[in-house]
C-alpha positions in Angstrom: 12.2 -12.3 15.3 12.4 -9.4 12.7 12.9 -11.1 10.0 10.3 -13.4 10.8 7.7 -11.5 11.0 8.3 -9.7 7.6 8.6 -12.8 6.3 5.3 -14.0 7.8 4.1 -10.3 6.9 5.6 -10.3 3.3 3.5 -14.0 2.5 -0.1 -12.3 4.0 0.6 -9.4 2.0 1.4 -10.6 -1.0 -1.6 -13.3 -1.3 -3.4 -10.1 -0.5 -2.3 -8.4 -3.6 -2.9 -11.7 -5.9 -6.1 -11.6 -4.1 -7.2 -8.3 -5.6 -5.3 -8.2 -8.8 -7.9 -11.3 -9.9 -11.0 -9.6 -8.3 -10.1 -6.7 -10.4 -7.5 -8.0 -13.7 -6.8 -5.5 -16.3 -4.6 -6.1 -19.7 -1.3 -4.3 -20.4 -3.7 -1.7 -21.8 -6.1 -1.3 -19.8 -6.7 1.1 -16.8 -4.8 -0.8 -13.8 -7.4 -0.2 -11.1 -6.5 -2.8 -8.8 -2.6 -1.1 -8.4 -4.0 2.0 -7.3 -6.5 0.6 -5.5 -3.8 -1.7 -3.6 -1.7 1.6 -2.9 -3.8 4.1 -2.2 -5.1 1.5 0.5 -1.6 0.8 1.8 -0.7 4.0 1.7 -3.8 5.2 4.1 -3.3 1.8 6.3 0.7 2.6 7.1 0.0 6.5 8.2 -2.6 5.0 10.7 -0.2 2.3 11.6 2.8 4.6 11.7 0.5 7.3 13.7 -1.2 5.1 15.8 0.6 2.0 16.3 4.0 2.5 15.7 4.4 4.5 18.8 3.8 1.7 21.2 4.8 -1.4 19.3 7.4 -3.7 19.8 9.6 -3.4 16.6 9.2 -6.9 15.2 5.3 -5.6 15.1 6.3 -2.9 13.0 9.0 -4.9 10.8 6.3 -7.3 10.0 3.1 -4.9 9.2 5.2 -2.3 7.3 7.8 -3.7 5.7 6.3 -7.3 5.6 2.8 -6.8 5.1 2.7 -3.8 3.7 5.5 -3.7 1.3 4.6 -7.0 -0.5 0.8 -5.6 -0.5 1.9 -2.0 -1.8 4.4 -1.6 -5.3 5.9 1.5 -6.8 7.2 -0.9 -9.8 3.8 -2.4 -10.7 2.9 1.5 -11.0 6.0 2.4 -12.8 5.5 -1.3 -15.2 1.8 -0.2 -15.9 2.6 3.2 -17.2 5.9 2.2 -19.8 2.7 -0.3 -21.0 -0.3 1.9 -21.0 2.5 4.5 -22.8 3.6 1.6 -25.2 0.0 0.7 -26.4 -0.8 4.2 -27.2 -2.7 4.8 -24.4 0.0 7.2 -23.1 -2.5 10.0 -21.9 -4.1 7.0 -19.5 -0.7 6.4 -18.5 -0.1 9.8 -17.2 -3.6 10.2 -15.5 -2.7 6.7 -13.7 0.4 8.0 -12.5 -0.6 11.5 -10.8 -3.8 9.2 -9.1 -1.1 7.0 -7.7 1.1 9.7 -6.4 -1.8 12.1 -5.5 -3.8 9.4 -3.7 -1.2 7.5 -2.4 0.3 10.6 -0.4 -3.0 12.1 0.0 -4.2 8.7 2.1 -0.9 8.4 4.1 -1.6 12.1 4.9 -4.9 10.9 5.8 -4.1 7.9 7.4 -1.7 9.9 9.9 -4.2 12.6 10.4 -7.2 9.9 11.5 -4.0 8.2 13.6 -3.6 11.1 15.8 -7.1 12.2 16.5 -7.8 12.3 20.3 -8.7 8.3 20.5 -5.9 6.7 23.1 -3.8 4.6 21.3 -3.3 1.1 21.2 -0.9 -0.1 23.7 0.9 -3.8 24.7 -0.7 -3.7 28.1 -4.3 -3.4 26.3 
């Protein structure tokens, strides 16, 4: 059932992130918006999940949201891809900006994401 759902997870997640790479496309040169966009956003929707959810889930829930879902949606190597580029056009003073927003916001939303997760709201259980 695991392996399932982060397969089922892992499809949803990834059409996600095809989905917003051509709302937003950007050349090998270019600013990559959509990445940090796409992980910043995961990043902020697995600290609720892992705050919130994970607590009362059954564990093919979780396999198939965070590893599933949210690993196909989410990608350190498109980050780490983006910057050799940016870096190999030239634009190596882009690359490095890209890559402390990706790190900064990326923790900063998880940190986030957990702290919204635990506010005083009961969480969401199976017998809901």
């Amino acid at each position: 059932m695991n392996l399932v759902a982060v397969f089922v997870g892992g499809l949803v997640g990834t059409a996600l992130r095809l989905s917003a790479d051509a709302l937003l496309p950007h050349g090998d040169d270019a600013f990559p918006l959509s990445t940090l966009l796409i992980n910043v956003i995961g990043s902020f929707a697995l600290g609720m999940l892992v705050s919130r959810l994970w607590p009362v889930a059954p564990e093919w829930l979780r396999f198939g949201l965070g590893a599933g879902l949210l690993g196909s949606f989410t990608t350190f190597s498109a980050v780490a891809a983006s910057v050799v580029l940016l870096a190999q056009s030239g634009a190596w003073l882009v690359g490095l900006v890209y890559l402390f927003l990706s790190v900064a916001g990326g923790i900063g939303a998880a940190l986030l994401g957990l702290r919204l997760g635990r506010r005083d709201t009961p969480a969401i259980g199976p017998d809901e």
